[in-house]
N, C-alpha and C positions, 0 to 999 in steps of 0.2 A: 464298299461297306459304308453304311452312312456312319459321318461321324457321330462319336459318344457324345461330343459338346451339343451337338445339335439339339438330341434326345436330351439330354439334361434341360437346356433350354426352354423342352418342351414341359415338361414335367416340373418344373419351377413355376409356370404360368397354373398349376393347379391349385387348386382351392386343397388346401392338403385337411382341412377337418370335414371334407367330402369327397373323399380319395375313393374311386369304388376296384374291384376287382375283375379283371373278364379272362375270360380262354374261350377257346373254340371249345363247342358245344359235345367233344365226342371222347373216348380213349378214359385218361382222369381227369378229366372238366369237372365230374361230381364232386370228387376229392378236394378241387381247388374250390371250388363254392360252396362246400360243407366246412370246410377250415379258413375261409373268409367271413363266413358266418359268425361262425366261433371267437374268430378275434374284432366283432363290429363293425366288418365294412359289409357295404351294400355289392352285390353281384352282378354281372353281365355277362349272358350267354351269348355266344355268336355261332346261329343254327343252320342246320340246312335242310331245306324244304324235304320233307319225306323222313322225315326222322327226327324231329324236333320235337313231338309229343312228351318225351321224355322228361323235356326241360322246361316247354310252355306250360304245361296241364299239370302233368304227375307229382314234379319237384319243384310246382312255383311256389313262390313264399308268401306266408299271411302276414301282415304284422298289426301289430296291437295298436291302442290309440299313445301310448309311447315309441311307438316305432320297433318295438323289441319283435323279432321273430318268433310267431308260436308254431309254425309249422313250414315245411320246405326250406329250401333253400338257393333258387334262381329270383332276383328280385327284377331285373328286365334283362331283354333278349331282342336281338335280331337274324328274323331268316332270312335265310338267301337262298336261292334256288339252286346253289353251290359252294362249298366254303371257301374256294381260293375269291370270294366277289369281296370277299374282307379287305382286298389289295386292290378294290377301285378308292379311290383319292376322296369319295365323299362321304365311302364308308368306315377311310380312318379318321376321318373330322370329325363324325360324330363319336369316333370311340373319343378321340380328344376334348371335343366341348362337354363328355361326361364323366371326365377326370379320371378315366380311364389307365389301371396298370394292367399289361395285357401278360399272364402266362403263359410261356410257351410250353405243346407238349405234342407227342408223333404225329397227331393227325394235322394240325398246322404245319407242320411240315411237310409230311408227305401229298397235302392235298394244297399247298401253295407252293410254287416254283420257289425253291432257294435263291437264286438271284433277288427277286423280288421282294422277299424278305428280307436280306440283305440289307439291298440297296434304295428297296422303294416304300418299303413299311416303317413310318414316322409315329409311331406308337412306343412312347415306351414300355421296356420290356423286364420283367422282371428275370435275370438270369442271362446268362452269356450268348449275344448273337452270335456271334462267330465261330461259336463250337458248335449249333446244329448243322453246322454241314460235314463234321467231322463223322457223322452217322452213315452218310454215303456210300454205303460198302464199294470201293475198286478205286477211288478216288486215290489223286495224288497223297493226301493225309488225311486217310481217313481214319478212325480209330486204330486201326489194327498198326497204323503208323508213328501214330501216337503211344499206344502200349508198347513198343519196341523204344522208342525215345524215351520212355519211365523204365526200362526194362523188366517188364512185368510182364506172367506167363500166359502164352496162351495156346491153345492147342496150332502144334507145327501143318504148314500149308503143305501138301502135294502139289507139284507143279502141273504135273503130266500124270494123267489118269494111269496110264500102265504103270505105275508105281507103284500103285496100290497094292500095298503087302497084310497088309491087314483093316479093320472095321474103319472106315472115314463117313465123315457127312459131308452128304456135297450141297451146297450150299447157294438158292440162285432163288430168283422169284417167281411166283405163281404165275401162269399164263395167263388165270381168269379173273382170278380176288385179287386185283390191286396192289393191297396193302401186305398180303400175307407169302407164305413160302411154299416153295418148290423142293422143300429139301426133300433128300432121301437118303438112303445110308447103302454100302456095299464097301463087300470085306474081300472084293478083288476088280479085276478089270473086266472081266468077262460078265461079272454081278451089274456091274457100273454100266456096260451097253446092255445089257438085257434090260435093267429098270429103266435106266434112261428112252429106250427106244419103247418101250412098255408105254411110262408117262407122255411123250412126245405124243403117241399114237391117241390115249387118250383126253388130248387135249389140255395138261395139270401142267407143261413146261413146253419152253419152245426151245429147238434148235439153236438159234438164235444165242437165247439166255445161256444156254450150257456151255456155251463156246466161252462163255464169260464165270461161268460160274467159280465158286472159292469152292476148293476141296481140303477139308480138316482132317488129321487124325482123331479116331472118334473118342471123349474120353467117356468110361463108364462110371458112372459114378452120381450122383444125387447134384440137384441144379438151385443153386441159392442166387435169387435177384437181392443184392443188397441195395434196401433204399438208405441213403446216403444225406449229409448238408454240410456245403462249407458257408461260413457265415464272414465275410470281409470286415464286418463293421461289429464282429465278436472282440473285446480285449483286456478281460479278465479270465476267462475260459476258455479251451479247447472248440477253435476255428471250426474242426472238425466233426463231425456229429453221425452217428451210426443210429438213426431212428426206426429202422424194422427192415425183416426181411419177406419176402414173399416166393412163390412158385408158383407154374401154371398147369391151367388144363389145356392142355391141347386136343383136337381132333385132328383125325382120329385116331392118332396113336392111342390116346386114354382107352379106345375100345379096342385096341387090339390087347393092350397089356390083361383087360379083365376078362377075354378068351383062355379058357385051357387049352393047351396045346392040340387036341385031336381037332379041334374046331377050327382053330390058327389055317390046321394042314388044307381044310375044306375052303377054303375062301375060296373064291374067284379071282379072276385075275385084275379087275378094277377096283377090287378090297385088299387085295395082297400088299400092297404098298403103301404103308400111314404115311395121312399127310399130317404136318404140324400146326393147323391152324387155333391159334390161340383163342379161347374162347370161354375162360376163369383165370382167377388166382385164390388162392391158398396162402394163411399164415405159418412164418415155421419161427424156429428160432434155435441159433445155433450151440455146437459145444462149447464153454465157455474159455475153454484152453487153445481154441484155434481164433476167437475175436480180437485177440493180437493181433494174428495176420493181417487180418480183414480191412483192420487200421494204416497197419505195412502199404500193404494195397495203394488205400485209399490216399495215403499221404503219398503218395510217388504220383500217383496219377494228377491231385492237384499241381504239385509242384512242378511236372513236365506240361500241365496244362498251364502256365501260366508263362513258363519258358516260351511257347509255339504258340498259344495263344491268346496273347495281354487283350482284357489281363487275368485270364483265367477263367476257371470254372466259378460261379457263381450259383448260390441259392441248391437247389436239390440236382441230385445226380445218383444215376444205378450203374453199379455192375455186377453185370449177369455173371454168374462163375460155373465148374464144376469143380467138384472135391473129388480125386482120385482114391485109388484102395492105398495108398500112402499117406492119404491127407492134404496133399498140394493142392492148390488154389490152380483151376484154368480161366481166364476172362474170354469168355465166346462173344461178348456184345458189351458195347456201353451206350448209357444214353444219357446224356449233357443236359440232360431238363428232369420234369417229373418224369418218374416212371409208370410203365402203362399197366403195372399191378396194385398201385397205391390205395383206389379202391375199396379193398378187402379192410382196411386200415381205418378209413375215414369216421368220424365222431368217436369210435372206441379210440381211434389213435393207433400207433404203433408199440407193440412189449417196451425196446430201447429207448424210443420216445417219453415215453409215458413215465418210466424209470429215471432219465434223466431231467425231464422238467417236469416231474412229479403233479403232474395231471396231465388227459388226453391229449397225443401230441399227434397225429397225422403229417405223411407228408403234404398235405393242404395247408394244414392248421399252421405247420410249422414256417410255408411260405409266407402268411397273412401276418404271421407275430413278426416276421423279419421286417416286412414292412412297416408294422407297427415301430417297430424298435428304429428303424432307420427315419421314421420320419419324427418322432420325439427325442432325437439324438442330434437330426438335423445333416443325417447321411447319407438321404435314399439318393443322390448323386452314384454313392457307391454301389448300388444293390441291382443298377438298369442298365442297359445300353442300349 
């Protein structure tokens, strides 16, 4: 891991009243450059060839002859004909000679090797290096290790498939899409080889993956992403902050639920089994008598994050939950950066947000103000690594 001092080092040598903002150009990149906007810093996308339009063309920024933004919001960009070219040595210089604080969020992770991030990306970072590897799934500590260390709940593993006594989701990644899942559901053993050797056949999971795959008990029940912020350099007010919730659309589960049953029965056997790939979110917001919890949660998870990994969770953070026909809290996924539904959120803000700092609060908006506040405070030492 590179050291924290180094990064501070770095980030000391900026021109801090032309501080700009970047993330990789994909997931909630727009979120973090609509709520850099919002708090006056200038943006940087870091794109990749074949899908940049988005950010070069659609969302680039105009500004006025005061510099004030009248339209979009990417003010420069660089593509690469792949995102992990972010970790060649010349393409972090240039994030650093343009005083560059870099967000980190999935796709930076999942499409640059964790070690390298780690230990070879010299950009400061807004938010906890050392917990995106905590995302991992099967890793020595990966989340679901960490949730056990906060003792906080989350749906029980099966070990061995023949266990299967009732509804689980087994859980392993797509053979094709990269980034997305293999999951599928069976409410016995005999369910679990027929779909599994189903998907294998079709190509959606490999042999391979399933030997590895996590099997959950399934819980039924409504899926709340809470977007989250702990703030280090907060110290008159609650560290803690519950700025909005979100849910998704998945495909193509979402179309199988809007079948009525006699239709359901006629599928085929390549439609028979939704897959999960995510593909929207949705605003929710919850009942006011269980946001206790929520806080429960959220303070346990910091605190055992900062126990295992000093020094903690920093800046935005989600967990994904279900809510049972009891009302209990399940954590199925966490993620140590922004989250990939934030989105749905950006310029309006988030409900929680918006309530507590009483205008439009996104989780973008609300990483740019921290910055803000850390570097008029004279802290942002505290807010990178």
């Amino acid at each position: 891991m590179i050291d924290r001092k180094e990064i501070i080092e770095i980030a000391e040598s900026y021109y801090t009243d032309n501080i700009k903002i970047g993330a990789v150009a994909s997931h909630s990149g727009l979120d973090v450059y609509d709520g850099a906007i919002e708090e006056g810093f200038e943006t940087f996308a870091i794109c990749q060839s074949g899908r940049e339009k988005t950010y070069t063309e659609y969302f680039k920024s105009k500004r006025d002859a005061d510099n004030n933004v009248v339209r979009g919001i990417v003010d420069d960009y660089a593509v690469y004909d792949r995102f992990d070219e972010i970790l060649r040595p010349e393409n972090q210089k240039k994030l650093v000679d343009e005083n560059i604080l870099f967000v980190p969020n999935r796709s930076f992770t999942s499409y640059c090797d964790i070690d390298a991030v780690e230990n070879d990306f010299r950009v400061p970072m807004v938010g906890s290096r050392n917990m995106l590897r905590s995302e991992e799934r099967g890793l020595d500590q990966d989340y679901y290790w960490l949730l056990e260390k906060a003792g906080l709940p989350f749906p029980e593993r099966i070990t061995d498939p023949e266990d299967i006594d009732e509804l689980v989701m087994v859980k392993l990644p797509h053979a094709v899409k990269k980034l997305e899942r293999g999951f599928f559901t069976a409410g016995t053993y005999s369910e679990y080889v027929e779909k599994s050797e189903s998907l294998i056949k079709q190509g959606v999971i490999t042999r391979e993956a399933l030997k590895e795959a996590r099997i959950e008990r399934y819980i039924i029940g409504p899926v709340f992403n809470f977007d989250l912020f702990y703030s280090p350099i907060e110290e008159e007010m609650s560290k803690t902050e519950l700025l909005g919730i979100d849910w998704r659309f998945e495909t193509s589960l979402d179309g199988h639920v809007r079948l009525p049953a006699p239709q359901q029965m006629t599928l085929a056997e390549h439609q028979l089994t939704p897959e999960y790939t995510v593909c929207g979110h949705n605003s929710a917001t919850l009942r006011e008598s269980l946001l206790e919890e929520v806080f429960k949660l959220s303070e346990a998870y910091i605190k055992a994050s900062k126990e295992y990994y000093d020094p903690g969770v920093i800046g935005p953070f989600c967990l994904q939950t279900c809510i049972d026909k009891d009302l209990n809290f399940y954590i199925y996924d966490v993620a140590p950066r922004v989250g990939g539904g934030t989105n749905v959120h950006m310029s309006v803000g988030h409900p929680y947000g918006n309530t507590l700092w009483r205008k439009p609060m996104s989780t973008g908006r609300r990483v740019a103000l921290e910055v803000r506040r850390a570097i008029e405070s004279g802290q942002l030492d505290k807010i990178i690594t």
